[in-house]
N, CA, C and O atoms as a DFTB+ gen file, in Angstrom:
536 C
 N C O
     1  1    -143.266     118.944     -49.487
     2  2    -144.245     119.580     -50.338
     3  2    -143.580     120.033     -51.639
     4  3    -142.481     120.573     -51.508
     5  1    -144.080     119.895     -52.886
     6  2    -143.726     120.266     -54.279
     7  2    -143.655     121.667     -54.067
     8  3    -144.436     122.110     -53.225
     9  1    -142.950     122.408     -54.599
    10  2    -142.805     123.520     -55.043
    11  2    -143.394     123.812     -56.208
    12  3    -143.717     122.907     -56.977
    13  1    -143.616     125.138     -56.496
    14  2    -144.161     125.673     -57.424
    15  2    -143.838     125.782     -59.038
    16  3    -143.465     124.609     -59.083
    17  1    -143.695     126.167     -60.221
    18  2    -142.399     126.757     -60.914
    19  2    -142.227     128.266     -60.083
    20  3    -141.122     128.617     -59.669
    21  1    -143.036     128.818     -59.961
    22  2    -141.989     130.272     -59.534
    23  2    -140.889     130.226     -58.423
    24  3    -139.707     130.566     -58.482
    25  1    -141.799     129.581     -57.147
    26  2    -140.258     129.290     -56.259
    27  2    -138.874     128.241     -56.915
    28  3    -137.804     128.104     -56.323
    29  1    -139.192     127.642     -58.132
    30  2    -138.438     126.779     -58.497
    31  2    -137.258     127.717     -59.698
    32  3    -136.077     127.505     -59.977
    33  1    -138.240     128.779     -60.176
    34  2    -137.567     129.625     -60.641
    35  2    -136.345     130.750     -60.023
    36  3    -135.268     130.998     -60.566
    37  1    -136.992     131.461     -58.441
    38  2    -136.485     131.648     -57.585
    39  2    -135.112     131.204     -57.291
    40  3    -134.141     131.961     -57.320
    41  1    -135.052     129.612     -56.930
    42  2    -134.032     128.819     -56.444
    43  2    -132.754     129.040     -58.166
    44  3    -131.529     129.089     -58.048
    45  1    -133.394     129.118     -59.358
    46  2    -132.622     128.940     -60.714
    47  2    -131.979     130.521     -60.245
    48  3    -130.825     130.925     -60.102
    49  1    -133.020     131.025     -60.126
    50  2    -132.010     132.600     -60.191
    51  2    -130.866     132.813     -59.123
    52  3    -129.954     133.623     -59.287
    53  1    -130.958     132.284     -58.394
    54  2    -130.021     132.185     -57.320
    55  2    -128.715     131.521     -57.780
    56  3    -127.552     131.886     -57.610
    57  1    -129.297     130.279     -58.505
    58  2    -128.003     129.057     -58.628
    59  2    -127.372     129.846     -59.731
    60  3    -126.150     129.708     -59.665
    61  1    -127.800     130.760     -60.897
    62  2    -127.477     130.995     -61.748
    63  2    -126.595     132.164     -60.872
    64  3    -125.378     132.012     -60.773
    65  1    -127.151     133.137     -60.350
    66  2    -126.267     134.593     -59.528
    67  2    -124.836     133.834     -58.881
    68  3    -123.699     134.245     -59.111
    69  1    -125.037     133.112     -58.364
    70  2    -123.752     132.073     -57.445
    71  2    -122.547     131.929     -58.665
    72  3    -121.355     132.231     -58.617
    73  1    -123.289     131.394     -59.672
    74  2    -122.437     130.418     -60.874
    75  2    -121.814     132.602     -61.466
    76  3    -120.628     132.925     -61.537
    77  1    -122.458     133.142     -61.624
    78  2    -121.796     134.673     -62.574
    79  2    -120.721     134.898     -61.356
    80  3    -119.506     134.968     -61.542
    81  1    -121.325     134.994     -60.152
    82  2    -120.125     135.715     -58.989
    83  2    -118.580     134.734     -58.992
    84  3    -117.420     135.041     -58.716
    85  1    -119.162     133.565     -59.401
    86  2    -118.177     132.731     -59.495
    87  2    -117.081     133.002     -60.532
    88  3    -115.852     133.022     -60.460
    89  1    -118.019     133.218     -61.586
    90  2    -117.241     132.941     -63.053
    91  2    -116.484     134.310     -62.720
    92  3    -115.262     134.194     -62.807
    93  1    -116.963     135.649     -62.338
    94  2    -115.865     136.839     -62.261
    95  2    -114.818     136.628     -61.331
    96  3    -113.732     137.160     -61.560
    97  1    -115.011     135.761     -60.069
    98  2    -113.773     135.739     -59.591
    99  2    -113.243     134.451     -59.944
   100  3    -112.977     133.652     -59.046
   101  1    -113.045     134.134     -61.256
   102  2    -112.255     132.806     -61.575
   103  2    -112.670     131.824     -60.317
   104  3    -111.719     131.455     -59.627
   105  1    -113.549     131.511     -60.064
   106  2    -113.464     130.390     -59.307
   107  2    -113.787     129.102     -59.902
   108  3    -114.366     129.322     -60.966
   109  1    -113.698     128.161     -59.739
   110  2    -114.008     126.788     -60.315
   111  2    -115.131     126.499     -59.805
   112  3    -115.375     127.240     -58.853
   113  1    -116.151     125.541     -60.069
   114  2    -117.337     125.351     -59.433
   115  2    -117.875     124.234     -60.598
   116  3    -117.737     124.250     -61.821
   117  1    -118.680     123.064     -59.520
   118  2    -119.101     121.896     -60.411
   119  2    -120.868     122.595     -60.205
   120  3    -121.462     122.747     -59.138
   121  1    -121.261     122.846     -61.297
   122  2    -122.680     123.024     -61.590
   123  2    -123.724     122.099     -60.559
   124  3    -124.648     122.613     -59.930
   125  1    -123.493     121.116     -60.533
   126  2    -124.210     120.223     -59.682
   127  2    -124.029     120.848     -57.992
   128  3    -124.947     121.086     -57.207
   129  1    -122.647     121.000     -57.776
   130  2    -122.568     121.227     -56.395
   131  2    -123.620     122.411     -56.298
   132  3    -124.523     122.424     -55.462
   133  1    -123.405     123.410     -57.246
   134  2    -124.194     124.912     -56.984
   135  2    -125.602     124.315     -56.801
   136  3    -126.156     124.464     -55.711
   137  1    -126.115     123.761     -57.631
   138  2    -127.586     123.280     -57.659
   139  2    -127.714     122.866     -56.661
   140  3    -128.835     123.244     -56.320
   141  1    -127.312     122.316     -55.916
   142  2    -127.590     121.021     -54.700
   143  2    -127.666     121.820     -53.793
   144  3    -128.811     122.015     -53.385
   145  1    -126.513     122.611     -53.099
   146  2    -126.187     123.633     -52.735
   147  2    -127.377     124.848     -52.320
   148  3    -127.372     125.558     -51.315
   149  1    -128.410     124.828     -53.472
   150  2    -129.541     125.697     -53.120
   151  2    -130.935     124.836     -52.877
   152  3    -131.831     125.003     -52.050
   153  1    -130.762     123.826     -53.947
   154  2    -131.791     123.326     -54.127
   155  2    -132.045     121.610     -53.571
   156  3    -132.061     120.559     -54.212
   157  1    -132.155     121.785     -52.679
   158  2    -131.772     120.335     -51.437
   159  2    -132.294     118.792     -52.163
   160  3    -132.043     117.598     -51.998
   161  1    -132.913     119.387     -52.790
   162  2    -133.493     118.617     -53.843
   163  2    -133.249     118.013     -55.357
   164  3    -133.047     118.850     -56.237
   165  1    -133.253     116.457     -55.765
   166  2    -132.879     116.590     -57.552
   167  2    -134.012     117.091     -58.317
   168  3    -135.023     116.403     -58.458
   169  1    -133.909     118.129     -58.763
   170  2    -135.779     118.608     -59.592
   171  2    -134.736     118.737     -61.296
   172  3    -133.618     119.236     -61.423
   173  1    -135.496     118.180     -62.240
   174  2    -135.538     118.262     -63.130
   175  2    -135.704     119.687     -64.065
   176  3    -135.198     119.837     -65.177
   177  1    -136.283     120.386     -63.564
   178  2    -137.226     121.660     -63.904
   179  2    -135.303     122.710     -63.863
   180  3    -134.699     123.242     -64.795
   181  1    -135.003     122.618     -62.657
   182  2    -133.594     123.364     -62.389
   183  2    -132.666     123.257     -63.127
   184  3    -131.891     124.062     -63.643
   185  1    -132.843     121.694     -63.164
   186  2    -131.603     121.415     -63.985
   187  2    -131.258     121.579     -65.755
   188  3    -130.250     121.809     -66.424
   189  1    -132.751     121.309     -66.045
   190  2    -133.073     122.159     -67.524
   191  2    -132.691     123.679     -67.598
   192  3    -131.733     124.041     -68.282
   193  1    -133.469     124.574     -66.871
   194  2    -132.900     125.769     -66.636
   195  2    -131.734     126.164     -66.437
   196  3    -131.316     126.969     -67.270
   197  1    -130.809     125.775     -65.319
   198  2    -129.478     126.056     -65.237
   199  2    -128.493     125.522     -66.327
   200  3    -127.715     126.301     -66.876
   201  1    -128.513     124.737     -66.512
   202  2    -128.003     123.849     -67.795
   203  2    -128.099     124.479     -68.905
   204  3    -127.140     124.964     -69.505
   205  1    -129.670     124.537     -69.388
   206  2    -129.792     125.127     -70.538
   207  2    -129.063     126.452     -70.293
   208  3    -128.194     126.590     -71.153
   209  1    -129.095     127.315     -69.568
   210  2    -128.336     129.041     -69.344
   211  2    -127.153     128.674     -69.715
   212  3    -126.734     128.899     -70.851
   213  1    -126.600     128.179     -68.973
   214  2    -125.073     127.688     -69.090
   215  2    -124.502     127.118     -70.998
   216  3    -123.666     127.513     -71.811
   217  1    -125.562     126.011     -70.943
   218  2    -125.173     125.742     -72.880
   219  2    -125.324     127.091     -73.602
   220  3    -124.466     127.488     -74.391
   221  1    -126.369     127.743     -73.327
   222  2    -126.573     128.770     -74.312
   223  2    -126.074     130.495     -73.903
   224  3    -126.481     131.513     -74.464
   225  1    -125.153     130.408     -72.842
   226  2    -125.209     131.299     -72.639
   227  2    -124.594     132.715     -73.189
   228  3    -124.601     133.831     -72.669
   229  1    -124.137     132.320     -74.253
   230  2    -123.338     133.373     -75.509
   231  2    -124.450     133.603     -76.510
   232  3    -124.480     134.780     -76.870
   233  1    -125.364     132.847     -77.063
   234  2    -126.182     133.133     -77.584
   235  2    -127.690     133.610     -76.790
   236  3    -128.598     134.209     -77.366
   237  1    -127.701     133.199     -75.382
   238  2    -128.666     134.716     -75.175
   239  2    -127.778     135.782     -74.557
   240  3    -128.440     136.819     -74.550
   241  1    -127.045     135.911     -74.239
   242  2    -126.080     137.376     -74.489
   243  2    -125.838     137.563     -75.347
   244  3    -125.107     138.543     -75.204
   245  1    -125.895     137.299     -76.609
   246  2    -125.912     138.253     -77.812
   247  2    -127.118     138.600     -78.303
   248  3    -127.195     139.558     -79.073
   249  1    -128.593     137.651     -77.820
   250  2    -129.531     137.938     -77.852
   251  2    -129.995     139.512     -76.990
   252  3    -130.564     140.541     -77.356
   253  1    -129.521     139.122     -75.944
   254  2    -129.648     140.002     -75.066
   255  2    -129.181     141.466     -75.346
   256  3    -129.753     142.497     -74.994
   257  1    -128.017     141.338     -76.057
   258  2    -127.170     142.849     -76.588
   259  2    -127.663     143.415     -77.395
   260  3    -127.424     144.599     -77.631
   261  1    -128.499     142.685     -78.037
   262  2    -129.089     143.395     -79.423
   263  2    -130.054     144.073     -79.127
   264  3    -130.275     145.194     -79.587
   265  1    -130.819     143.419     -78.242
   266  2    -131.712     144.570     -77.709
   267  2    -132.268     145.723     -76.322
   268  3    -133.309     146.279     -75.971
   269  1    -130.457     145.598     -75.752
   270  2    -130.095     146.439     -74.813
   271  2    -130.363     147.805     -74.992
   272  3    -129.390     148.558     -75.032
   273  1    -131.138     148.127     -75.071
   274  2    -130.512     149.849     -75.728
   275  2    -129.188     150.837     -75.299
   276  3    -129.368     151.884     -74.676
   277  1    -128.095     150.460     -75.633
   278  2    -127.081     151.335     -75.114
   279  2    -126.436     150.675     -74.168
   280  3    -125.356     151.096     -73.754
   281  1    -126.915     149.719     -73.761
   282  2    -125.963     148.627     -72.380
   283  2    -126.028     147.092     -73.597
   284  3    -126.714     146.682     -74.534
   285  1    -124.775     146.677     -72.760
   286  2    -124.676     145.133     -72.443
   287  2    -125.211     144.521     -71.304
   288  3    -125.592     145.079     -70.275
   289  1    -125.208     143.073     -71.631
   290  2    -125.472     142.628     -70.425
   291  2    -124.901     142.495     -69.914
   292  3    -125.436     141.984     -68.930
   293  1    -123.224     142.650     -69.667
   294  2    -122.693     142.083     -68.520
   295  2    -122.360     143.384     -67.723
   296  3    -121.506     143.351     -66.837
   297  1    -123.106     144.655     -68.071
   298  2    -122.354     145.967     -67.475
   299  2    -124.190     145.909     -66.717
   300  3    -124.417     147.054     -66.325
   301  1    -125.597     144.869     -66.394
   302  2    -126.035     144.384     -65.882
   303  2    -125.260     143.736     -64.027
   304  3    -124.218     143.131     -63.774
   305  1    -126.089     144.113     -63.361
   306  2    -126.161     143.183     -61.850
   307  2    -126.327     142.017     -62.470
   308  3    -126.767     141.711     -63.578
   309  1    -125.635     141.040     -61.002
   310  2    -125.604     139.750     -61.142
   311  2    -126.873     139.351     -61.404
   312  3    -127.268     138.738     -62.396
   313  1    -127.651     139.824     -60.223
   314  2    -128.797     139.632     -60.219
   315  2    -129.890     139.460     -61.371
   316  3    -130.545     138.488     -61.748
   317  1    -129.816     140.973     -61.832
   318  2    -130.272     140.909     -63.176
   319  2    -129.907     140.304     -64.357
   320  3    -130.803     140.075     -65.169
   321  1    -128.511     139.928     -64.679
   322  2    -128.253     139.046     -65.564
   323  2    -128.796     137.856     -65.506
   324  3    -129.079     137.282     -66.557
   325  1    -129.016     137.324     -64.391
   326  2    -129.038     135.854     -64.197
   327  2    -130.897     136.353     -64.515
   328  3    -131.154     135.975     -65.658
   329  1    -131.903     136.903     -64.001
   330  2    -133.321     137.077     -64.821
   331  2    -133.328     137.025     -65.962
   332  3    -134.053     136.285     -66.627
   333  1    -132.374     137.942     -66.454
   334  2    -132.648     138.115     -68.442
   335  2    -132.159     136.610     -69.097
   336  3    -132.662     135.943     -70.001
   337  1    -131.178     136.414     -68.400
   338  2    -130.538     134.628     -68.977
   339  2    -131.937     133.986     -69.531
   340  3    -132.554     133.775     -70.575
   341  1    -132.011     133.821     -68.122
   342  2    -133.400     132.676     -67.350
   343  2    -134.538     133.007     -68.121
   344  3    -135.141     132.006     -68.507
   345  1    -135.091     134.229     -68.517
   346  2    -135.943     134.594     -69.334
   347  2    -136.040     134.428     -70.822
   348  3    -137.084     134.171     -71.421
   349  1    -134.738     134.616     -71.419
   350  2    -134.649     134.737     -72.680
   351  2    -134.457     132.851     -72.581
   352  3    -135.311     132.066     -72.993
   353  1    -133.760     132.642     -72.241
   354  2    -134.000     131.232     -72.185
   355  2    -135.202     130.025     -72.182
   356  3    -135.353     128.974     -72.806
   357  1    -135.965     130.746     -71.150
   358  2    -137.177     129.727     -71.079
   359  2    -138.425     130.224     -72.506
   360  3    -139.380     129.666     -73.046
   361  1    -137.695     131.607     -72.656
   362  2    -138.944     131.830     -73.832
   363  2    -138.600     131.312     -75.143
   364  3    -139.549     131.063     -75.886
   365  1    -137.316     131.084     -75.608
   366  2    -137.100     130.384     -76.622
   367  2    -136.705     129.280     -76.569
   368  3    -136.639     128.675     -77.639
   369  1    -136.223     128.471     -75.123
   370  2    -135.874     126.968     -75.654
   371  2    -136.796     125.829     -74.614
   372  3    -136.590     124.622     -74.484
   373  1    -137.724     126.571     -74.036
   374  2    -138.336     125.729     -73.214
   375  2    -139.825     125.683     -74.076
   376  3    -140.169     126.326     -75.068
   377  1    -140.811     124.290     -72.998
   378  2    -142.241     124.867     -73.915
   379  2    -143.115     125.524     -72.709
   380  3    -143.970     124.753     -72.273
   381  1    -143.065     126.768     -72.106
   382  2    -143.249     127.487     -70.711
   383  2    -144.175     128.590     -72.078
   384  3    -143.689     129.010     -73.128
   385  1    -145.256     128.743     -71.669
   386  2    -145.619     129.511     -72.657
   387  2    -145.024     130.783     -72.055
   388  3    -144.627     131.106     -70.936
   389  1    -145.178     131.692     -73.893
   390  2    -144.108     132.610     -73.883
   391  2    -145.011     133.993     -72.576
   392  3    -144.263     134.502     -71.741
   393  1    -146.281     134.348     -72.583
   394  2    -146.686     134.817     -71.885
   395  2    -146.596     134.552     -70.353
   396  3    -146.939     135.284     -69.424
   397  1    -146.061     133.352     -70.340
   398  2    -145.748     133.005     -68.517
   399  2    -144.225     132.978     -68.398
   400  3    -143.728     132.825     -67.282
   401  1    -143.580     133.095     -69.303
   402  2    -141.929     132.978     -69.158
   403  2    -141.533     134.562     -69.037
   404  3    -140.822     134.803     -68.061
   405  1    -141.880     135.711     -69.880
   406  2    -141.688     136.785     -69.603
   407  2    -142.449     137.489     -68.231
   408  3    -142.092     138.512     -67.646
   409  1    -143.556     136.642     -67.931
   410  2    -144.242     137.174     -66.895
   411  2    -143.585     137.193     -65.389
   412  3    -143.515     138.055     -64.513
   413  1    -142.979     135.354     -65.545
   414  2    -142.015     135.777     -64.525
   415  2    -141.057     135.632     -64.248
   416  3    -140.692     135.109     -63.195
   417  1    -140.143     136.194     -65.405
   418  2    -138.958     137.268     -65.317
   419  2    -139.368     138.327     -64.698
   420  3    -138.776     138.618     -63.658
   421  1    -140.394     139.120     -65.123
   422  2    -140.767     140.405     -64.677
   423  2    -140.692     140.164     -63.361
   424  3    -139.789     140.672     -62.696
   425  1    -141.586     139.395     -62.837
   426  2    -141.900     139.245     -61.262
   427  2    -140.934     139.278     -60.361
   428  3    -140.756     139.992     -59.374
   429  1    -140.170     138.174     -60.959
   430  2    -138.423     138.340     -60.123
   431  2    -137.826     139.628     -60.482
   432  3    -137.343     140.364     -59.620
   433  1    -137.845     139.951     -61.843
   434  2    -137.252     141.462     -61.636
   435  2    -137.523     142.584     -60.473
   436  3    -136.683     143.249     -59.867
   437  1    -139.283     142.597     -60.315
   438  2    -139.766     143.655     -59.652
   439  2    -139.452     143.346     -57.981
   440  3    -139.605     144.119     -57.035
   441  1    -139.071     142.257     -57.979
   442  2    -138.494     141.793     -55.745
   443  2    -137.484     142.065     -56.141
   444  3    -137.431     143.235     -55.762
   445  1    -136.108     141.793     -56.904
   446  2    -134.573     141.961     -56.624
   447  2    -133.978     142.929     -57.845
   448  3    -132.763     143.105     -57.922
   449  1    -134.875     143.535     -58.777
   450  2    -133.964     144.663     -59.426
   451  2    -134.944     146.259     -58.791
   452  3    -135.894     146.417     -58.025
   453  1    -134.221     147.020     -59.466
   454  2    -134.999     148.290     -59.220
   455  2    -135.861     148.487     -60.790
   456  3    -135.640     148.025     -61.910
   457  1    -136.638     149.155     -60.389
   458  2    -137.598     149.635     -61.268
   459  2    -137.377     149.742     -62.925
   460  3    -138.118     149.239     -63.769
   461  1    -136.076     150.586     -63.190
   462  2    -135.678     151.044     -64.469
   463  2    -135.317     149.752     -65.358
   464  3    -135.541     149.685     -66.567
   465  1    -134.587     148.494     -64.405
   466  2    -133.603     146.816     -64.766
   467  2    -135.041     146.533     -64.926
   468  3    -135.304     146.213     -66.085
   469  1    -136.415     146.556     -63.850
   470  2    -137.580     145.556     -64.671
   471  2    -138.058     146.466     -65.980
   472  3    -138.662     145.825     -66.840
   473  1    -137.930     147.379     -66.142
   474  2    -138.657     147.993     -67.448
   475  2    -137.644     147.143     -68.529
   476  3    -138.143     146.366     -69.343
   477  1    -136.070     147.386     -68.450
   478  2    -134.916     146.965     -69.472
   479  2    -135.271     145.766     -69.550
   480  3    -135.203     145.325     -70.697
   481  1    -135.875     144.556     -68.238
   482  2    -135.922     143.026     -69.069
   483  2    -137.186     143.151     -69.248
   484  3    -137.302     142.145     -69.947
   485  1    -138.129     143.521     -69.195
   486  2    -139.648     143.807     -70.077
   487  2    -139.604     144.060     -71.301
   488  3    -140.358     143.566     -72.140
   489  1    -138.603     144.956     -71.539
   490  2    -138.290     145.582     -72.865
   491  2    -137.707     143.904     -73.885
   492  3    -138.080     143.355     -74.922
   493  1    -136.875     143.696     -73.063
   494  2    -135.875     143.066     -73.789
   495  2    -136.827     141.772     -74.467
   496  3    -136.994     141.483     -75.652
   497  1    -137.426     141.065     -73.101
   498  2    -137.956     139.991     -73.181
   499  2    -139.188     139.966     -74.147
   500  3    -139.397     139.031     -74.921
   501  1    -140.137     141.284     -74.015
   502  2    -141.070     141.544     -75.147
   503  2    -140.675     141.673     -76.672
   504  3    -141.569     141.595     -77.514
   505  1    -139.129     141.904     -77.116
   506  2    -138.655     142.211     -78.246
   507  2    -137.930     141.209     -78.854
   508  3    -137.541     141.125     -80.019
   509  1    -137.755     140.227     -77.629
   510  2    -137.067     138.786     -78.190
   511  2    -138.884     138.000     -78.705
   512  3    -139.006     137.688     -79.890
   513  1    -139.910     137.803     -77.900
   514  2    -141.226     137.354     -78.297
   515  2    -141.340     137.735     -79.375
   516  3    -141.110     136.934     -80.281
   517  1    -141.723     139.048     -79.687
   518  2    -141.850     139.756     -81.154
   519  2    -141.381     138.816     -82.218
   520  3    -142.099     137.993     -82.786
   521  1    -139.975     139.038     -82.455
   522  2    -138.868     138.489     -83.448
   523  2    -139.251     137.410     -83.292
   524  3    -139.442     137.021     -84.444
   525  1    -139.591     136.362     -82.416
   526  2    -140.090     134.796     -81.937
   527  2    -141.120     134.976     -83.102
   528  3    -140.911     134.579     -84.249
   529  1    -142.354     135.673     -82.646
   530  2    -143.468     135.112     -83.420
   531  2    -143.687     135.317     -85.469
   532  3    -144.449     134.903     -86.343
   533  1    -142.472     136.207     -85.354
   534  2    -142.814     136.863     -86.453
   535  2    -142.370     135.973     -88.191
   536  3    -142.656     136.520     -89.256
């Protein structure tokens, strides 16, 4: 059975959390294995996502910093980093409209962060749209 985008999103946030735990303990890791690894499947949709995070991922962390208030992202959970990535990502380099790309970031925020991390990527993700449309 096809999956959804949100469970497909799900599976990205995961592959992406694996790939940060990795990168802090210096581990080596082939992107593909991680993907495969979660996602039993070749889906296209993942591999844009993870990929794209990975190419861009200095420029949405600096995206991301600018409108941290008082944090970085990497002083962020794995968890939560890998949402704000995935978010800021699909809202500026995918064509996911921007009202369904922040929507679910949020969603994943509100199952695996606490309350205050979904307000910070609400915040964030609504202030990267802004600057988007303007």
């Amino acid at each position: 059975m096809a999956e959804n985008r949100s469970e497909l999103r799900l599976k990205c946030m995961t592959i992406l959390y694996q790939m940060i735990v990795y990168d802090k303990a210096h581990i080596s890791y082939d992107p593909d294995d991680v993907i495969m690894g979660v996602s039993k499947v070749d889906n296209e949709y993942i591999k844009e996502i993870v990929y794209g995070v990975l190419t861009y991922k200095n420029e949405l962390d600096k995206l991301a910093n600018k409108y941290l208030d008082g944090w970085t992202i990497d002083r962020l959970g794995n968890t939560d980093m890998a949402i704000l990535r995935m978010g800021i990502f699909e809202l500026l380099y995918t064509d996911t409209p921007d009202v369904v790309a922040i929507n679910e970031a949020v969603e994943l925020a509100k199952k695996y962060s606490d309350d205050s991390v979904r307000k910070m990527i609400n915040g964030v993700l609504d202030k990267i749209y802004h600057e988007k449309v303007q």
